[in-house]
C-alpha positions, 0 to 999 in steps of 0.5 A: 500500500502507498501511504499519501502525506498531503497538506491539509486542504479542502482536496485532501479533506474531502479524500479524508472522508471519503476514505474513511466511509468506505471503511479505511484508515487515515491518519489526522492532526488533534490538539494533543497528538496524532490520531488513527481514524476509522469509522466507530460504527463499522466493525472491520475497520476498526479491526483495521486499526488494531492490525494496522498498529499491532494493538491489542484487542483488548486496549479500547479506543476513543470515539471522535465527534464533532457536534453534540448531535452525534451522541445521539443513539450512541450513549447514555449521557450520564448526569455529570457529561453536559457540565463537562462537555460544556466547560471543556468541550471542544478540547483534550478531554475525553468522557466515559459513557455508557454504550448502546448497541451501535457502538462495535464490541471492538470500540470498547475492547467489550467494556459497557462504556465508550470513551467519547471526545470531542477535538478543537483541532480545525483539521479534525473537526473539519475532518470529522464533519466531512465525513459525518461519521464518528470516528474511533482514532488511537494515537497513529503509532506502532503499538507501545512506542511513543505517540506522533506529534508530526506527521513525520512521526505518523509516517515512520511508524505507518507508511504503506500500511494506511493510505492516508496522512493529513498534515496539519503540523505539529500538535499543541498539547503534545499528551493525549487527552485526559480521560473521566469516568463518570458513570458512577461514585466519584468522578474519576480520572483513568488518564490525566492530560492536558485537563487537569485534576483542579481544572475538573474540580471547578466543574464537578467539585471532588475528582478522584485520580486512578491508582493506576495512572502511576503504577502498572495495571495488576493481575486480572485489572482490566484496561478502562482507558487508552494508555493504561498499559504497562509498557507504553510510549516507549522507546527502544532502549531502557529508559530509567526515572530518577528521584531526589534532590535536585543537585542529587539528580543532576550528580546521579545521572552523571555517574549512571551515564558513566556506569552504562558507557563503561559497559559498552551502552550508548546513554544519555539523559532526558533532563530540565533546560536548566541542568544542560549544561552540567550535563553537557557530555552525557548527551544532554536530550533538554524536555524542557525548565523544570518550572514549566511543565507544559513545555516539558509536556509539550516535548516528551515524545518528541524526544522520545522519538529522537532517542530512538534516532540516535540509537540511545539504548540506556537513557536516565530521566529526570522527573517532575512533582505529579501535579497538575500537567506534571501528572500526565507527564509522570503517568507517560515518563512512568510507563515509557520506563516500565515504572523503572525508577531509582533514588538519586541519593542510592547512587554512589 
């Protein structure tokens, strides 16, 4: 299959929908990154999708709409969506409703709820109305590696196996959406993004967070959301988080990258704009100041991506506080590493 990478324009878009209603795969710009689409309603292309990544069956997928009216005959709107939807939508949040029989078993991986966003993107949303179906899209990767920011991203992983790239450029956001459950007890978060914790809080009052948004999914855990694997956004090589005091940080990872070259690896560090310099001759990867968590957001797969570019196979990671924006970032680092994490001071 030849893979197209056009520009997005009216030409393209209209070949967009026109793909995606006769049952194929195109790959399209959202805020936060990179999608995988087909239609949600047609079982075998959704199978597409999971062949097309390597994904596993059992990962759900978010459904994209453009307008409210979409909802219709798809979910039951549980009491605390519309709040949300009108705060956030269109935007990176996704919603957990409960699912008619319209939505394929595949969608949802056989869960009784599907995820549901709506993107503020103006190539998707145009995209999405064109083509005036919804659309289930995980981020246009190979299975486990990190997600795609470009569309040069997309084409690495997915060239001759889907016919289409639209090209919007490069994404905002840079982290997939923030994913709530909302369809009984506490409002909860399964996957922290760009909408925060306290932002959802000034909506619905009290937001839980998952216990699984830092820690690996347990025996017999089923995954409610996208992005809730143990190994996921990875690199090919070992990355490792390390913790502690700052000036312990910067001391560790100096000398962890030394061990690893010792032993024959190519390291490097992933760490804060600030800490470059100090760190000049362990190829020093900048994700961004360590008082902006947005921008580090904003460049972690990116980065991880060029990691794999560089043929890094050991890289040591610094960490942010898990608050805020931090949470989503810390929820990627700490997969993208298998939660591989050691204390700085324990390095000697």
């Amino acid at each position: 299959m030849q893979t197209q990478v056009l520009p997005a324009n009216e030409e393209s878009l209209a070949l967009a929908a026109r793909l995606l209603r006769e049952g194929q795969l195109v790959a399209f710009p959202t805020e936060t990154v990179y999608g995988l689409g087909a239609n949600a309603l047609d079982a075998e292309a959704v199978k597409a999708i999971f062949a097309a990544k390597g994904r596993p069956a059992d990962n759900p997928l978010i459904a994209h709409i453009w307008d409210r009216a979409q909802l219709e005959g798809l979910v039951e709107i549980p009491d605390a969506a519309p709040a949300l939807m009108d705060a956030f939508w269109p935007g990176p949040l996704t919603i957990l409703m409960p699912r008619t029989s319209r939505v394929p078993d595949v969608v949802t991986a056989g869960l009784d709820t599907v995820a549901i966003r709506m993107p503020s993107h103006p190539v998707a949303r145009a995209m999405l109305r064109a083509c005036g179906l919804p659309i289930a899209a995980p981020s246009a990767n190979r299975s486990g590696k990190p997600s795609p920011t470009t569309a040069e991203h997309v084409r690495v992983d997915m060239d001759g196996r889907i016919p289409l790239i639209l090209d919007g450029g490069p994404c905002d956001v840079g982290l997939e959406s923030t994913v709530i459950d909302v369809t009984h007890g506490t409002p909860t978060i399964l996957r922290p993004g760009g909408v925060t914790q306290a932002m959802l809080e000034q909506v619905l009052g009290r937001v839980e967070v998952a216990g699984s948004v830092l820690r690996p999914l347990q025996a017999g855990e089923k995954a409610l959301s996208p992005g809730m694997r143990y190994r996921h956004y990875s690199p090919d090589g070992q990355v490792t988080l390390v913790e502690g005091d700052e000036a312990d940080v910067v001391r560790a990872l100096g000398l962890l990258c030394a061990q690893a070259e010792a032993n024959g690896h190519r390291a490097c560090v992933m760490c804060f704009s600030e800490h470059t310099a100090a760190l000049a001759k362990w190829r020093p990867h900048d994700i961004g100041s360590r008082s902006e968590p947005e921008e580090v957001a904003h460049r972690l797969f990116d980065t991880l991506r060029r990691l794999d570019t560089e043929g890094m196979d050991v890289i040591f990671s610094e960490v942010v506080a898990p608050e805020g924006i931090g949470l989503a970032v810390m929820n990627r680092l700490g997969r993208a590493a298998s939660f591989h994490t050691i204390q700085a001071r324990d390095v000697v």
